[in-house]
C-alpha positions as MATLAB code, in Angstrom:
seq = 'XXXXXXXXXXXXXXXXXXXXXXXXXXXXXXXXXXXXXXXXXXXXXXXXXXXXXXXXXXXXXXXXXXXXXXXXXXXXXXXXXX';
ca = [
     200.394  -52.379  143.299;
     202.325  -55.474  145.440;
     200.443  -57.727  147.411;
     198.990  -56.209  150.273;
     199.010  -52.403  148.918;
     196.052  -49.981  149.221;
     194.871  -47.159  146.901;
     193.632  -44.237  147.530;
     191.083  -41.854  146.346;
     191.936  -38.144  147.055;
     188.498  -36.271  146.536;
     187.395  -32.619  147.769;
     183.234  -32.679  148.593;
     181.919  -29.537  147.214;
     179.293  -29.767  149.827;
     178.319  -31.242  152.458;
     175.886  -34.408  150.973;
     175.129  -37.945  150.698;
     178.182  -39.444  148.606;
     178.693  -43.231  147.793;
     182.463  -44.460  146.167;
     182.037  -47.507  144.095;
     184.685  -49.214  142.285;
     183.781  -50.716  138.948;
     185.424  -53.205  136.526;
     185.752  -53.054  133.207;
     182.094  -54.761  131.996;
     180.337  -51.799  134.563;
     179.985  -54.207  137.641;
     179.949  -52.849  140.825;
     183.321  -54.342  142.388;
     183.053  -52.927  145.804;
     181.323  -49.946  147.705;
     183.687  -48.002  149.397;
     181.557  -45.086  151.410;
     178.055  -44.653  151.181;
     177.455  -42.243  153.999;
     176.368  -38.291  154.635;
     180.433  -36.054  154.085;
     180.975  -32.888  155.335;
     182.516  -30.630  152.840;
     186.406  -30.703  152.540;
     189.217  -33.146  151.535;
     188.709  -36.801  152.424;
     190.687  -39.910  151.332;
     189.046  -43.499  150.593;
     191.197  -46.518  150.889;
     190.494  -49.733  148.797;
     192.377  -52.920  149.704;
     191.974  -54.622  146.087;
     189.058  -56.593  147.651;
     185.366  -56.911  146.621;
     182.254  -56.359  148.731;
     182.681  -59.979  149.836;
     186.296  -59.801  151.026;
     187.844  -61.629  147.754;
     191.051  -60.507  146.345;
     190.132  -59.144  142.573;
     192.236  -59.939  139.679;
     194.774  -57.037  138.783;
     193.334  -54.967  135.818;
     192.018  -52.077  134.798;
     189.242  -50.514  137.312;
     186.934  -47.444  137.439;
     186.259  -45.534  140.644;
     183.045  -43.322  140.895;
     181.747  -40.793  143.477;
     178.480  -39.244  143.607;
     177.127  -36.986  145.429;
     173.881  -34.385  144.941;
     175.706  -32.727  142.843;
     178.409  -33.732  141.239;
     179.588  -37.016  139.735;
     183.649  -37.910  138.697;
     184.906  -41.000  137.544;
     188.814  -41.655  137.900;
     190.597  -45.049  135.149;
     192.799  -46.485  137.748;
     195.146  -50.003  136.908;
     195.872  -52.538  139.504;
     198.885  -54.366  139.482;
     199.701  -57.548  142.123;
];
């Protein structure tokens, strides 16, 4: 991932719930939030920026994403490269 790249997480809501995207490093810390709002069912996309929830650039590593919703959970290994 270059300098000023985004990824993306590709998910399909089984229903329509309360979901929250979180992107964790490697020690379990919550690195930054991405959506923590009510999702109709269907294909949505979340874009992270490599930043954390106070706007810093994070080091490039290894990185977990998480969604949640009522009921289902999925984490996706992801590696970010500047």
């Amino acid at each position: 991932m270059s300098h000023g790249s985004k990824s993306f997480s590709n998910e399909t809501y089984p229903r329509r719930s309360l979901v929250s995207i979180s992107i964790y490093n490697v020690l379990g810390h919550e690195v930054r939030r991405l959506v923590n709002e009510v999702r109709d069912y269907g294909y949505h996309t979340a874009e992270w920026d490599g930043k954390d929830n106070n706007g810093n650039d994070v080091a490039s590593g290894v990185y977990f994403t998480t969604m949640i919703s009522k009921s289902y959970i999925q984490t996706k290994k992801m590696l970010l490269l500047k």
